[in-house]
C-alpha positions as CSV (number, residue, x, y, z in Angstrom):
1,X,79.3,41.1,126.3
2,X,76.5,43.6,126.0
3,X,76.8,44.7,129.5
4,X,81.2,44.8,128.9
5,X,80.8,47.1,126.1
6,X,77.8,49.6,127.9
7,X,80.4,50.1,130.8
8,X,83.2,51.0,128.4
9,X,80.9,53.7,126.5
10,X,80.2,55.0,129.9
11,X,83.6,55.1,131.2
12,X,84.5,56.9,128.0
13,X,81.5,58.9,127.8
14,X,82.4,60.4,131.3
15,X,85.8,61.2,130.7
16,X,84.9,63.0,127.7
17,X,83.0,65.2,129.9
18,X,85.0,65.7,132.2
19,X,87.7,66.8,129.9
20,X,85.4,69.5,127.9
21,X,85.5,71.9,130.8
22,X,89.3,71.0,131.5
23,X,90.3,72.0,127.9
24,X,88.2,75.3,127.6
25,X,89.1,76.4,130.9
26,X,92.4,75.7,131.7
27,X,93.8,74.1,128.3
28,X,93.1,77.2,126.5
29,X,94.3,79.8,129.1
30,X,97.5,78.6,128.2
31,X,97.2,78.0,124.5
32,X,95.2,81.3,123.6
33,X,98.5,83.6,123.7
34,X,100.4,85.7,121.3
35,X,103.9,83.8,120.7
36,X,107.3,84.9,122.4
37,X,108.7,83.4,119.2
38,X,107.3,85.6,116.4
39,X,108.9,85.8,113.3
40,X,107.0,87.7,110.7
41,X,107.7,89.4,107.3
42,X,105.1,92.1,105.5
43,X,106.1,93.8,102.5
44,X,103.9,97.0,101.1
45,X,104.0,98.8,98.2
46,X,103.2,102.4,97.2
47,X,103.4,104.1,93.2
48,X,103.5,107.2,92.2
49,X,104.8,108.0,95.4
50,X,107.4,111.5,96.2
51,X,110.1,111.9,98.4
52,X,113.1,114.0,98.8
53,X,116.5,112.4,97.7
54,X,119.0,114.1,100.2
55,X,122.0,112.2,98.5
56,X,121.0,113.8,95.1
57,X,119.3,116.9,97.3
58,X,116.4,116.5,94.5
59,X,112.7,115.8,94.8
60,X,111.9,112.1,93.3
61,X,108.1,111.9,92.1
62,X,106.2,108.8,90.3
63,X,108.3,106.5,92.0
64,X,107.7,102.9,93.5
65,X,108.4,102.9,97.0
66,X,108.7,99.0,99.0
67,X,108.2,99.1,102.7
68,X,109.8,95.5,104.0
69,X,108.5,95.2,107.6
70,X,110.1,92.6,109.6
71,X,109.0,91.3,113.1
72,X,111.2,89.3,115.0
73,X,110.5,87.8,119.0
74,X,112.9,88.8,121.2
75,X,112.5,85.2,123.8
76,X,114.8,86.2,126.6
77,X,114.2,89.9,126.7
78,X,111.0,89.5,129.3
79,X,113.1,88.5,131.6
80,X,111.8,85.1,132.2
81,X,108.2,86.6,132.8
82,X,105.9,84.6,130.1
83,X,103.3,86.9,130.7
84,X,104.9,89.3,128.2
85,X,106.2,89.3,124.7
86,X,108.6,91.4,123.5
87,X,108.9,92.2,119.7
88,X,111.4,94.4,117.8
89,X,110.3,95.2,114.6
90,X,112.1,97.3,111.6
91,X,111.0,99.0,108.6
92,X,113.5,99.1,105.0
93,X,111.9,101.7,102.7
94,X,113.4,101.6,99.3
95,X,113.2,103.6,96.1
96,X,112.3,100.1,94.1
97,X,113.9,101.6,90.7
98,X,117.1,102.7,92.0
99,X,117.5,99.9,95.2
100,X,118.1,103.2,97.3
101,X,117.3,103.0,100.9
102,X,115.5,106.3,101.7
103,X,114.4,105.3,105.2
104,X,114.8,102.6,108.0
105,X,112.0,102.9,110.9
106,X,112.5,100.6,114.1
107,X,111.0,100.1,117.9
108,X,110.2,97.7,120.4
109,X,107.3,96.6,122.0
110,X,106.2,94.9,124.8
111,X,102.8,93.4,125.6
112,X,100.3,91.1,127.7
113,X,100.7,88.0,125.8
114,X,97.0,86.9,126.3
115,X,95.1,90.8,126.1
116,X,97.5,92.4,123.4
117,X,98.2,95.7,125.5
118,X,101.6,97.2,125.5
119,X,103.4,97.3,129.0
120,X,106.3,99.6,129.2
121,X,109.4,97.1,130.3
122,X,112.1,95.1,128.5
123,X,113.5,98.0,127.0
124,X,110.5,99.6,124.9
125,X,111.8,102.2,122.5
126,X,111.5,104.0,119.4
127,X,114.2,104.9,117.0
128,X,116.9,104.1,119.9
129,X,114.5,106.4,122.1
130,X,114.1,104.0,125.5
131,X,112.3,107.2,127.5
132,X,109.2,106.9,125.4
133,X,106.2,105.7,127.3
134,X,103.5,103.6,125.0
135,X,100.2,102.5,126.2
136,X,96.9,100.9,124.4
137,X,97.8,98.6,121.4
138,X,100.8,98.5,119.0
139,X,101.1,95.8,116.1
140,X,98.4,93.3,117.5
141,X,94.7,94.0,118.5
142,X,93.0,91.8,121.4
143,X,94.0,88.3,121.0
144,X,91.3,86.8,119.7
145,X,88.9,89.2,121.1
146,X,88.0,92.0,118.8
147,X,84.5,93.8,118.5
148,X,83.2,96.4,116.4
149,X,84.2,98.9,118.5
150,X,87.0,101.8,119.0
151,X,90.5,101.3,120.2
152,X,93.1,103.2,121.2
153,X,96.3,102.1,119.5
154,X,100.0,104.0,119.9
155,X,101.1,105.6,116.7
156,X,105.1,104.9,116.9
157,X,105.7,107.8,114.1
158,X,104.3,110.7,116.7
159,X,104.4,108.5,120.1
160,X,101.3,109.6,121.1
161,X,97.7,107.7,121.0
162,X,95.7,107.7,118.3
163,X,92.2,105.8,118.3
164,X,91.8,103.6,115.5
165,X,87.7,103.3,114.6
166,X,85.5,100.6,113.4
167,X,84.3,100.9,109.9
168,X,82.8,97.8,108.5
169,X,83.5,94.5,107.3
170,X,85.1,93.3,104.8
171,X,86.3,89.9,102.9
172,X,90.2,89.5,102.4
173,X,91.6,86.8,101.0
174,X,88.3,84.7,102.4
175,X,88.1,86.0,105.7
176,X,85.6,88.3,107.3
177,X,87.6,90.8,108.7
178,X,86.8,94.4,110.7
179,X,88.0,97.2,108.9
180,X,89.3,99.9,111.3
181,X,90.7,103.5,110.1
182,X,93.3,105.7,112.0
183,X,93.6,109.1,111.3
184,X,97.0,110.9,112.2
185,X,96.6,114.3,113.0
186,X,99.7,116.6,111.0
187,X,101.9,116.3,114.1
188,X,105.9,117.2,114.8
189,X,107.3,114.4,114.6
190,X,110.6,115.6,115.5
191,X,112.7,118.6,115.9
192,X,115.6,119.4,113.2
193,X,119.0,120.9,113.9
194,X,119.1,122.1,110.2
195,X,117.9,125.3,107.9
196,X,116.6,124.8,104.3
197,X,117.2,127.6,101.2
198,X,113.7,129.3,101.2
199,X,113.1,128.9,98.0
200,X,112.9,124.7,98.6
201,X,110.1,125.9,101.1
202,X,108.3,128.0,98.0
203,X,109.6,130.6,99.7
204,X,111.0,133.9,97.8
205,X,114.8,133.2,97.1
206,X,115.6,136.6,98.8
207,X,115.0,135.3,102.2
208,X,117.6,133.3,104.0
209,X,117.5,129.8,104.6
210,X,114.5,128.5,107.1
211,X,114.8,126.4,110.2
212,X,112.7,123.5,109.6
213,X,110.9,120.6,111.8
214,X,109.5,117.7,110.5
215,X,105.7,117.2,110.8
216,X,103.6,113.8,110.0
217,X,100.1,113.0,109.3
218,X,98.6,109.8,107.8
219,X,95.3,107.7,107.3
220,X,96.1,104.2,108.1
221,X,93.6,101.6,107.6
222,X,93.8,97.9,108.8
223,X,91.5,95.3,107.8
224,X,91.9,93.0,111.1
225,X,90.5,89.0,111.6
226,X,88.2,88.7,114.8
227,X,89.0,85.5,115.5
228,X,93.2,86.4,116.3
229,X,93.7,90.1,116.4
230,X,95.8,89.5,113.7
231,X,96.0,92.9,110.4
232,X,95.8,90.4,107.6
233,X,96.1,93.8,105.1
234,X,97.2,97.3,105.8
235,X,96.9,100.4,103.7
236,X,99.1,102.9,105.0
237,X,98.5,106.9,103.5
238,X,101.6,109.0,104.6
239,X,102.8,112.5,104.3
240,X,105.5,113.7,105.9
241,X,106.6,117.1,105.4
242,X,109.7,119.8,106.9
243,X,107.9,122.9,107.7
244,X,109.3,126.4,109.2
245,X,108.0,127.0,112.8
246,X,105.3,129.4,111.1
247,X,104.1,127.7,108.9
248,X,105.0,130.1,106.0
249,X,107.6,127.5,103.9
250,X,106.6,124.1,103.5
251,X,108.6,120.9,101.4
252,X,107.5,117.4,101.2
253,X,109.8,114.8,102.2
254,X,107.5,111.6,101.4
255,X,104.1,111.2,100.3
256,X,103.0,107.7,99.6
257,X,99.9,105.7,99.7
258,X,101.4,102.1,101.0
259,X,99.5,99.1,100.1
260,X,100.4,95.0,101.9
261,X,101.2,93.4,98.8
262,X,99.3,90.4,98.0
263,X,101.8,87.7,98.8
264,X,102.1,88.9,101.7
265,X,98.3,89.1,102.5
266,X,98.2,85.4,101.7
267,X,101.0,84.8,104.2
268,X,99.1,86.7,106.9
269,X,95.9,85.2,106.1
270,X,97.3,82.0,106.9
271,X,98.9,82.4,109.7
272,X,95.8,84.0,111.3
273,X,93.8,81.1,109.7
274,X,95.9,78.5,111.8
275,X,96.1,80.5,115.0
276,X,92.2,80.7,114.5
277,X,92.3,76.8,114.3
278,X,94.1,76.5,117.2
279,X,91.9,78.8,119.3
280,X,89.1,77.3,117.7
281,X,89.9,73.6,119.1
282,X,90.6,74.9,122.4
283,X,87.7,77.5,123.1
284,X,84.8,76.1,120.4
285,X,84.6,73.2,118.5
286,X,86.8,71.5,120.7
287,X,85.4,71.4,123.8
288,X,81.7,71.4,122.5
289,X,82.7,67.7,120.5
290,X,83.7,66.6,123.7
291,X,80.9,67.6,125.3
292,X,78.7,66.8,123.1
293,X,80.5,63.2,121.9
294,X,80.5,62.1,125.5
295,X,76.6,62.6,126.1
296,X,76.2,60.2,123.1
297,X,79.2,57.6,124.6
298,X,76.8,58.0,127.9
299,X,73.9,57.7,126.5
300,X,74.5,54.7,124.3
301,X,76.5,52.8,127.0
302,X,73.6,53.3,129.4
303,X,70.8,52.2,126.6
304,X,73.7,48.8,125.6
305,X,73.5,48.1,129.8
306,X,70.4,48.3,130.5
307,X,69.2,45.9,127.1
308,X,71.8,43.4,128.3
309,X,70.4,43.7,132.0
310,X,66.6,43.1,130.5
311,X,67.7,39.3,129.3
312,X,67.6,38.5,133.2
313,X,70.7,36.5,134.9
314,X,71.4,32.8,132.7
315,X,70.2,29.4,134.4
316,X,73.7,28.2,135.4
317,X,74.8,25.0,133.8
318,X,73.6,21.9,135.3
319,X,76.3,20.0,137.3
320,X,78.0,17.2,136.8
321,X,76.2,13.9,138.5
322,X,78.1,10.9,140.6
323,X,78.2,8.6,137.0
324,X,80.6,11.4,135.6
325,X,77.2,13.0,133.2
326,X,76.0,16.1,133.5
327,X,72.6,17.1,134.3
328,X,70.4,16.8,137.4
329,X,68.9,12.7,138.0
330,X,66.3,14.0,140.6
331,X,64.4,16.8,138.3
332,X,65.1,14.3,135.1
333,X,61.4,13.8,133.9
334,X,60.4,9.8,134.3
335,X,62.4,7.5,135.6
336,X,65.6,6.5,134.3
337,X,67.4,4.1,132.1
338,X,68.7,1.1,133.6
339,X,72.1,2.8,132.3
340,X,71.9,6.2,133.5
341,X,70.6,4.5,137.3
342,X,72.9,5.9,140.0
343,X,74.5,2.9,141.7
344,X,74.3,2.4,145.3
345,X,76.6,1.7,147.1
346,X,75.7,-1.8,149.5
347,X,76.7,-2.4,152.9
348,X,79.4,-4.5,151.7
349,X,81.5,-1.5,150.4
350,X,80.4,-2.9,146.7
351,X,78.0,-1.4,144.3
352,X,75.0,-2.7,143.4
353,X,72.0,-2.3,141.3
354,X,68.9,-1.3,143.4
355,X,66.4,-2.8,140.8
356,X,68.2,-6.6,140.9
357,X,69.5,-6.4,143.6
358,X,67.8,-4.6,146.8
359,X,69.7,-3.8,150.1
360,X,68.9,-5.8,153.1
361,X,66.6,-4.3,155.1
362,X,67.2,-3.9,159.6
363,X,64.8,-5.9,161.3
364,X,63.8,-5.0,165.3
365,X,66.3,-6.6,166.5
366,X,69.4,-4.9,164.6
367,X,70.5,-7.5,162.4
368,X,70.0,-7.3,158.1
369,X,67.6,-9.6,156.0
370,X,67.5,-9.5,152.5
């Protein structure tokens, strides 16, 4: 029994080792990926925030502005190359008093599923433009691989690279997360086919109406978990502005200091925490309790087998004699009972008892006497 159960804990002590290596090699190459599938819905919230009303062509200050960002996987749109995800994503920015849309931002990505990089294919564009060419990251950092260290990351507002920079850590919503900064340079953002009245610009109202372009600068701050790559909170400081190509007339179209609201921290912090599970059983824990778990199995089924082999082998049972008993008449000690006497069998075919009865005995000349 002892020796049955060491070879089991060996068998599965061996197996369990074997299949350490197997799951944090090859198991989680394929599980440590960013989803093709990703649904995803951030909402952030900015007070006291300005913008220009261009239905009412009035400025609108100390207002609550809600930016509902919404990520959706596009599945198909890779082109059957699982290497790559493709994610459109689009921004509703709302005037939270009146319900009025003042804005709706949108692009698409494409990146390396397992590094996070964006790879021009698949129909990248911003705001319907498909010639813009993005490089470094876009909404994810590395997948499960972030330092404290720089990265460059593409700024969809001015389609241009912008590093974002390490700059502590920080605790949200119970995770230890690195807090990285971006700073947006005041950059045209886009070129306008339309003039302004001067005086909008703080211009004098004796000069005609300016030809404006719009120009955008921000400080955008992401507080990011390690473990995923994942933003679980974003704090987005915009200011986007129309200026004339001198500089001399200026008017702000939106200023707002964007906050992730704290549902939806909760919802992000979540998510990361059970992608950080699931990486976590294929790259850690997992593989190491396998490891580890099947050293013990081998260990113990060895130190079982070997106990059971220090008994030494069993005396095998004694076989059964010619009366139908068991147990050996020539090593019994003393002689036996008249009752357990083997019988002999007599020349006559017949059986007879030795100690009454002797067989005849040959004599020289071949013939019996009894």
């Amino acid at each position: 029994m002892r020796r049955t159960l060491g070879t089991i804990l060996v068998t599965l002590g061996a197996f369990c080792m074997t299949l350490a290596p197997l799951v944090r090699f090859y198991v989680a190459d394929k599980v440590v990926a960013a989803p093709l599938n990703r649904y995803q819905k951030t909402v952030l919230e900015a007070r006291n925030a300005e913008y220009f009303d261009m239905a009412a062509f009035k400025a609108r200050k100390n207002v609550t502005l809600v930016a509902t960002n919404i990520i959706r996987g596009d599945v198909r749109a890779n082109g059957g190359d699982d290497r790559i995800a493709v994610w459109d994503s689009s921004t509703d920015i709302r005037d939270a008093q009146r319900d009025q849309q003042i804005d709706l931002q949108g692009f698409r990505i494409a990146f390396n599923r397992k590094t996070g990089a964006l790879v021009n294919c698949c129909g990248v564009q911003v705001a319907g433009d498909t010639s813009v060419k993005m490089s470094g990251y876009g909404v994810l950092f590395p997948i499960a691989d972030v330092h404290k260290r720089d990265y460059p990351f593409f700024d969809m507002t001015t389609r241009q690279i912008v590093p974002v920079r390490f700059d502590g850590t920080e605790k949200i919503s119970g995770i230890e997360t690195y807090r990285f900064v971006q700073q947006v340079p005041l950059t045209k953002s886009q070129a306008l086919d339309l003039k302004v009245p001067a005086d909008m610009l703080g211009m004098a109202k004796t000069e005609p109406a300016q030809k404006v372009d719009r120009y955008f600068t921000a400080a955008i701050t992401q507080w990011v978990d390690p473990r995923t790559g994942i933003p679980i909170k974003t704090r987005q400081n915009i200011r986007s502005t129309v200026s004339t190509p001198d500089g001399r007339g200026t008017m702000v179209v939106a200023q707002a200091d964007l906050l992730t609201t704290p549902a939806s921290q909760k919802a992000l912090a979540d998510m990361s925490g059970s992608e950080a599970f699931r990486i976590g059983l294929v790259q850690g824990f997992g593989p190491v309790t396998l490891l580890f778990g099947g050293l013990t199995a081998l260990l113990a089924g060895t130190a079982v087998g070997l106990a059971g082999g220090a008994r030494g082998p069993q005396e095998p049972p004694a076989p059964r004699r010619a009366d139908g008993k068991f147990g050996d008449a020539r090593t019994a000690s003393g002689p036996p009972e008249d009752e357990d006497a083997v019988p002999v069998r007599a020349s006559d075919g017949r059986f007879r008892d030795v100690a009454a009865d002797p067989p005849p005995v040959r004599s020289p000349d071949g013939r019996f006497h009894a």
